[in-house]
C-alpha positions in Angstrom: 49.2 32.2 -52.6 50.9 30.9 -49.5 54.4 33.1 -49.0 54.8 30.5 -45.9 53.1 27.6 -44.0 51.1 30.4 -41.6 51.4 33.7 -44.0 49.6 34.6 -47.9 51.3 36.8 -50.0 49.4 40.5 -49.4 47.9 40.4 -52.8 46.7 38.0 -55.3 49.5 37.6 -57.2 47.2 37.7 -60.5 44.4 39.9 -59.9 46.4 42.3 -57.6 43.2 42.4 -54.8 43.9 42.6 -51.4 43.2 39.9 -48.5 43.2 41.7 -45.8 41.1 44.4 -46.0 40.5 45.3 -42.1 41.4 44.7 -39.0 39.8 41.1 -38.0 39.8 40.2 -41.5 40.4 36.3 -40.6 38.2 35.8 -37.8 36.2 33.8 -40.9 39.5 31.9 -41.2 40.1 31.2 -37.4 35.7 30.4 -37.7 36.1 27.5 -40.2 39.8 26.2 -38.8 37.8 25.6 -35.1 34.5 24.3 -36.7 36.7 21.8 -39.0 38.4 20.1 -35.9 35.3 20.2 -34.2 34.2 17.8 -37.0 37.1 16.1 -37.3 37.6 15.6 -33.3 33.7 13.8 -33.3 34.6 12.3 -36.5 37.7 10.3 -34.4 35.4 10.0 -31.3 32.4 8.2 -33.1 34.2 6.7 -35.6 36.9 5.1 -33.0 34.0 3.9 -30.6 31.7 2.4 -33.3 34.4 0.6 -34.6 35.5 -0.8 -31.2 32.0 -1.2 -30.0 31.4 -3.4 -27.7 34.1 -2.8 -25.8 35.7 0.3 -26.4 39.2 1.6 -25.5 38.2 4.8 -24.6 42.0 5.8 -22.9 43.3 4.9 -27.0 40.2 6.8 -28.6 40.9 9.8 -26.2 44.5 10.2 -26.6 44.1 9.7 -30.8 41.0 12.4 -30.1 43.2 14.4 -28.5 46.5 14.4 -30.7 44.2 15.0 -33.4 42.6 18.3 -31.8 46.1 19.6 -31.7 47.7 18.7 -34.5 44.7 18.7 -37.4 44.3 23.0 -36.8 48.0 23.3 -37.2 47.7 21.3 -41.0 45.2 22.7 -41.8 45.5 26.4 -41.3 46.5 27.5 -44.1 43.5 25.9 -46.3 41.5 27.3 -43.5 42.5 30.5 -44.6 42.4 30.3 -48.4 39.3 28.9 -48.1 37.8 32.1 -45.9 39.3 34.2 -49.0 37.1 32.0 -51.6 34.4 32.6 -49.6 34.6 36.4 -49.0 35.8 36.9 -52.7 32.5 34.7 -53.8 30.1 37.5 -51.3 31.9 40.5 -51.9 33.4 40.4 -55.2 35.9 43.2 -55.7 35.2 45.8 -57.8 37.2 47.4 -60.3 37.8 51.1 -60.4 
């Protein structure tokens, strides 16, 4: 499905239905990329604290909070977007003609 690391292919390549049916089509995609690293930046913030408790390196756990903001969206993009398709294929099936 991917034609490159930030583009699908139009259509499915087996079904022949097309992704993007309107202008703002992957606002659900953008929607589940920024809630994921939400999660995954409290995920590294609670998990690097509770691990470091008593004394915690909050500079280290800051930085490795950071990096991951930036980075994780970049990864994950593309299942971001694949996954918005499952979703809107699973509430709006297509319908054949």
């Amino acid at each position: 499905m991917l034609r490159s690391w930030t583009r699908l292919v139009d259509r499915c390549p087996r079904c022949d239905h097309r992704f993007e049916r309107q202008e703002g089509y992957w606002l659900g995609a953008v929607a589940i990329n920024t809630a994921a690293t939400i999660a995954v930046f409290a995920a590294v913030l609670v998990i690097g604290a509770s691990v470091t408790w008593p004394d915690p390196p909050w500079t280290a756990i800051s930085i490795a909070s950071i990096v991951t903001t930036v980075v994780f969206p970049l990864v994950f993009y593309p299942w971001s977007k694949m996954l918005w398709v499952a979703l809107e294929i699973t509430l709006h099936p297509p319908t054949t003609s």
